[in-house]
Every structure is written in C-alpha cells, then in structure tokens.
C-alpha positions in Angstrom: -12.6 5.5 -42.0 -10.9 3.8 -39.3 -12.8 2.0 -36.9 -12.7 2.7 -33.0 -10.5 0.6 -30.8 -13.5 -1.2 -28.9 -13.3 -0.5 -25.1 -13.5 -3.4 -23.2 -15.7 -4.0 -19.9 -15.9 -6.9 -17.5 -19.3 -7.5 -15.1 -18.9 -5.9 -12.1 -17.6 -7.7 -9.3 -17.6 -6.5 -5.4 -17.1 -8.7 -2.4 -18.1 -6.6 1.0 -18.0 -8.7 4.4 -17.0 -9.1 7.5 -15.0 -12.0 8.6 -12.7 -13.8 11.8 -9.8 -15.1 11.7 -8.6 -17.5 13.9 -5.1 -17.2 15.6 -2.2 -18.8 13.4 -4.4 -18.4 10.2 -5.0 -16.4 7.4 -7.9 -15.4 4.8 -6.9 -15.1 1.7 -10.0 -13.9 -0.8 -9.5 -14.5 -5.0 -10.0 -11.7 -6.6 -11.8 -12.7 -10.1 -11.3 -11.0 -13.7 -7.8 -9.8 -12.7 -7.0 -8.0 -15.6 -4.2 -6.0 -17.0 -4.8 -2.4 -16.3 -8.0 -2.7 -14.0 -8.1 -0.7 -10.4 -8.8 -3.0 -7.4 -10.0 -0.7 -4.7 -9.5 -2.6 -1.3 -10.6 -0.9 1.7 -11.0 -2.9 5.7 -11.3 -2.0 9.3 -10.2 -3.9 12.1 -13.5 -4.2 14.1 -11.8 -6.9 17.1 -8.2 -7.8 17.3 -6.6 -4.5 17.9 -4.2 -5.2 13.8 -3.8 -7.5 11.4 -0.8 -8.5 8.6 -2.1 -8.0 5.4 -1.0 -7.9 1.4 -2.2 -8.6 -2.1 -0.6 -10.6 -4.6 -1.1 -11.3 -8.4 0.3 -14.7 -10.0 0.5 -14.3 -14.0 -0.4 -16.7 -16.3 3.5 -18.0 -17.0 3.6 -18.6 -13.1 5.5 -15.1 -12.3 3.8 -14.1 -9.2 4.5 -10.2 -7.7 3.1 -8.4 -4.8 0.7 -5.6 -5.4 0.3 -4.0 -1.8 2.4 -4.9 1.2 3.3 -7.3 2.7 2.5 -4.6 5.9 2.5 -5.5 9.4 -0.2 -4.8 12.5 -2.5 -2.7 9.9 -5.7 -1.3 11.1 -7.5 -0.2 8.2 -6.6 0.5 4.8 -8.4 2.1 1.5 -6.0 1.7 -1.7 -6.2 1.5 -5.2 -3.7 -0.4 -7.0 -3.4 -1.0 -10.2 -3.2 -4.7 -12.0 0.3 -4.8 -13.9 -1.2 -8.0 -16.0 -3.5 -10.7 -16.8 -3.5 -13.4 -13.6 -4.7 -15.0 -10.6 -4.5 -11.8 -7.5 -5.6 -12.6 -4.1 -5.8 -10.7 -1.0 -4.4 -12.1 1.7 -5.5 -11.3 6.1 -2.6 -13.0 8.4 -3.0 -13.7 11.7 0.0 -16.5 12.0 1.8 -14.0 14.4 -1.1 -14.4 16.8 -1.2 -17.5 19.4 -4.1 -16.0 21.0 -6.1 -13.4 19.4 -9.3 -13.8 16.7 -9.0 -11.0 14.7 -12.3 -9.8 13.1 -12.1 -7.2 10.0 -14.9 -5.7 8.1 -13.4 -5.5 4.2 -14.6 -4.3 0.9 -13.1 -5.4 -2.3 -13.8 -4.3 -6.0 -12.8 -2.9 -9.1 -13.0 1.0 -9.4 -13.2 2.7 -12.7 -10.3 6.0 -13.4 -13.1 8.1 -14.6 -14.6 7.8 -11.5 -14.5 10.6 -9.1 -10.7 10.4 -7.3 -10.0 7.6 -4.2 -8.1 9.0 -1.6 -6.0 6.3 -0.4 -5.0 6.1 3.3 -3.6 3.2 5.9 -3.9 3.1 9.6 -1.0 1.3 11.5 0.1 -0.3 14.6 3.7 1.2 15.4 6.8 0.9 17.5 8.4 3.8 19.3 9.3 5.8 15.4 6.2 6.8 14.5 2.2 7.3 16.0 -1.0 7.2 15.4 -4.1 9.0 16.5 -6.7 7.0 17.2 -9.0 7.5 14.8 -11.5 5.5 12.5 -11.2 5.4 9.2 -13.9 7.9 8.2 -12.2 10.9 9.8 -8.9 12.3 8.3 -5.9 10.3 9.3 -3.6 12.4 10.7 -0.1 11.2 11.1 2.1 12.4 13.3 5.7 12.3 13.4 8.1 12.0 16.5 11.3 14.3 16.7 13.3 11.0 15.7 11.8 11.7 12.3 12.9 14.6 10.5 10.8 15.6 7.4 11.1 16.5 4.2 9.8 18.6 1.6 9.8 17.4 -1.8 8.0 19.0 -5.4 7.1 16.5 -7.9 6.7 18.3 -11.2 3.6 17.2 -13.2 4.3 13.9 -15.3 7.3 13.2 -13.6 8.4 11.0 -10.9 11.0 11.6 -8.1 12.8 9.1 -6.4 13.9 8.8 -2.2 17.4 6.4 -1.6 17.5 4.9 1.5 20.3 3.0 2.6 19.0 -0.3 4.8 20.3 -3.0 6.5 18.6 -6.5 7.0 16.2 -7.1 9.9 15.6 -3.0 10.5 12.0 -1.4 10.5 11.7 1.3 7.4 9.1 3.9 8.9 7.7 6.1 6.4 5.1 9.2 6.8 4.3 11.8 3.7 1.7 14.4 3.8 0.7 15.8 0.7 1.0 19.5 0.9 -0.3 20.5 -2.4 -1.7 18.9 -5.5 -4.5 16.7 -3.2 -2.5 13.6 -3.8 0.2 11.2 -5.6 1.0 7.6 -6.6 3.6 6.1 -4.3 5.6 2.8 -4.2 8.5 1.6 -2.3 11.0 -0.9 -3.8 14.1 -2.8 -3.0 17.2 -3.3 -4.4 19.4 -6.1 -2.4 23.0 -6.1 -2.8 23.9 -7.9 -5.2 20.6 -8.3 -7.1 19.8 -6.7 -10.1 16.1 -6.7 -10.3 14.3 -4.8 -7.4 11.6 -6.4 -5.1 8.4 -4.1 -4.1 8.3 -3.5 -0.4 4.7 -0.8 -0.6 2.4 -0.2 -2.9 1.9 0.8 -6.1 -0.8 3.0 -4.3 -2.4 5.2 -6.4 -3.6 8.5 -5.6 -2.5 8.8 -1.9 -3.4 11.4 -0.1 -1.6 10.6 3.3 0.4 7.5 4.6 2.1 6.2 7.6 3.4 2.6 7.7 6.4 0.6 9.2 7.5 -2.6 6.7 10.3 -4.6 8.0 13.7 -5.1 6.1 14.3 -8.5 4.3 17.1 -7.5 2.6 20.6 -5.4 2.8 21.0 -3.0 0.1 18.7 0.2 -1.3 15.3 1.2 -0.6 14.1 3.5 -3.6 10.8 5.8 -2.2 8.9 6.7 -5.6 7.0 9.7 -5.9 5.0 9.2 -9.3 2.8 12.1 -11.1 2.8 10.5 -14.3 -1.2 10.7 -14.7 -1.2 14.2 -14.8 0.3 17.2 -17.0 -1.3 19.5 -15.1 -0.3 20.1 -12.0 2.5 19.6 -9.2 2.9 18.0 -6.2 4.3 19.1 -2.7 5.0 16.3 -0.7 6.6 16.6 3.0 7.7 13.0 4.0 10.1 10.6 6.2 12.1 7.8 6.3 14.0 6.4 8.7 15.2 3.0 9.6 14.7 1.6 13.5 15.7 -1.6 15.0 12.6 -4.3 14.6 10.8 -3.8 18.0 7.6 -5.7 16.8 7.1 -9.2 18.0 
C-alpha cells in the first residue's frame, strides 16, 4: 500500500497592532515561516495620516528577492491574500519617506490563512489623482469604486481554469489607474506585470491577489514598454468569471 504524502503544518503565527510612523520612515514587519505555497492574509486601516505607501516583499534563500504586493502609493486600507512563490525571508513594508510632516498611524493585521478556509474577499482603498475616486468609506462596508468618464470600461469572461490577459502600452513616469468589478463568479486572482523594452523577464507591478472581489489602485510607471493585466481562474473548474474593468494611463499628478 502506498503510504500518504504527509501534510505539513507550521504553528500558527498572527501579528495584530497598531502602530506610528514617523515622517521620512518606514515599518517594515518580518514575516516568520515564509514558506512555499502558504497564504499571508494582510489586512490595515489608516486610523491618522489620511494614506500611506505600502508593499510586501519576499527574499529567497539564493538572495533572489521579488515583490509580493505593491509597491502601491497613498493606500488607505487593504485586505489581500497573496500567495508565497518560495521558501524565504518576506517582510511587509509601511512608508512614510514621502512625508516631511505627517505621522501616519495604521491599525494592521498579518497572518497566514488556510485555502480550506471559508473564501477572503480581497479589497484596497486608495488615495487618487483626478482618473479615478473613491467613496469614503471604511473598510467594513463594501468598497465601491467608481469610475470617471476618462475611464471607459470593459467587460471581460474568464472561462473557468483559464487566465486572460489585458496589454497596455505605457510610457515611463505615467500613473497606470486600474478599477475591475467582478460582475459574476464572486471573485478572481489578479496580478499586474511589466515588461520594459528591451527586457526579457517581466517585473510585477500589483499583486498576485488572490480572490479579489473589487479593486481600484493607481501604481506609477518605472519603466517604458508593456503592462500585462492578468485575469487568473486557474483554482477553479467550475465556474466563470465576468469581470468589467479599466485601465488607463495619466500623467503622475502625485507629489
């Protein structure tokens, strides 16, 4: 008979707080037992300080480093779960270096979440330029996006198991605002990545984020070349997804 594959578990690890951060510094948190396969769930609020910049990255064992989430500008609040691509050192990272005069004070949860577990709808709050708004809302209510006429939107269907893929041509030291709803199918992993011209290995912009529900951010350009917006229902052979979404590229109004 052959013998089942052992299943292996790790002591459970949560880190909930609240926090300031002074202006021209950052937190950054380690995140322990960062290991391949695992879901960090990562949720904050910005109690004081109106935003903050914000992103996770993981640095593997053979001194690769990648960035799970962000990095994302003048955030709000933000629950995500992201998956960890392999065994390293991750650490989640609050920046306030763009700020000469503001503390910034954010309540944050981090942990790892379980996929059997019931589903995490994954949502971020934003602080925008003139493309695209948001209601003022906390994070417990629906975050509802809404889109200016500048925008146009989209409706895309993601058959189940596939993925579907967004081109978007960008230029170096523009804004890339993005908003998608998901119309049906409850929800749907999303990444952005970068391809620079000449450069044959693409950079991630956004994301993985699994299981999004809703999303509406603004990530600033670093690079001339193609931005690839991945719609991913690879967990599921069940059902698909209708996604209405947008993308369009504005000069970088932010200071």
């Amino acid at each position: 008979e052959e013998m089942a594959t052992p299943v292996i578990t790790y002591p459970h690890w949560e880190q909930s707080q609240s926090a300031w951060i002074s202006p021209g510094e950052r937190l950054q948190i380690p995140v322990p037992m960062a290991k391949k396969g695992r879901l960090l769930h990562v949720e904050f609020d910005v109690i004081k300080g109106l935003d903050v910049d914000f992103d996770v990255m993981i640095e593997g064992e053979d001194g690769g480093a990648i960035r799970l989430y962000g990095p994302t500008r003048r955030a709000r609040g933000l629950n995500a779960v992201m998956e960890i691509p392999f065994d390293g050192d991750a650490y989640v990272t609050f920046d306030n270096i763009n700020s000469w005069f503001v503390h910034k004070h954010v309540s944050y949860t981090l942990c790892f979440t379980d996929s059997s577990e019931a589903e995490v709808e994954s949502s971020s709050r934003m602080r925008f330029g003139k493309a695209l708004v948001m209601k003022p809302k906390s994070m417990q209510d629906d975050v509802d996006a809404v889109v200016s006429d500048a925008a146009p939107t989209t409706e895309i269907r993601v058959a189940a198991g596939t993925q579907e893929e967004v081109v978007v041509s960008v230029v170096k030291g523009q804004r890339l605002n993005v908003a998608f709803d998901v119309l049906e199918g409850r929800d749907i992993d999303f990444g952005i990545m970068l391809l620079a011209e000449g450069e044959e290995t693409p950079t991630s912009l956004y994301g993985p984020s699994r299981r999004a529900t809703k999303l509406q951010t603004s990530i600033p350009v670093p690079a001339t070349g193609t931005v690839h917006l991945g719609f991913d229902t690879s967990y599921t052979w069940i059902s698909s997804k209708l996604v209405r979404y947008s993308a369009v590229c504005s000069a970088d109004e932010l200071c």
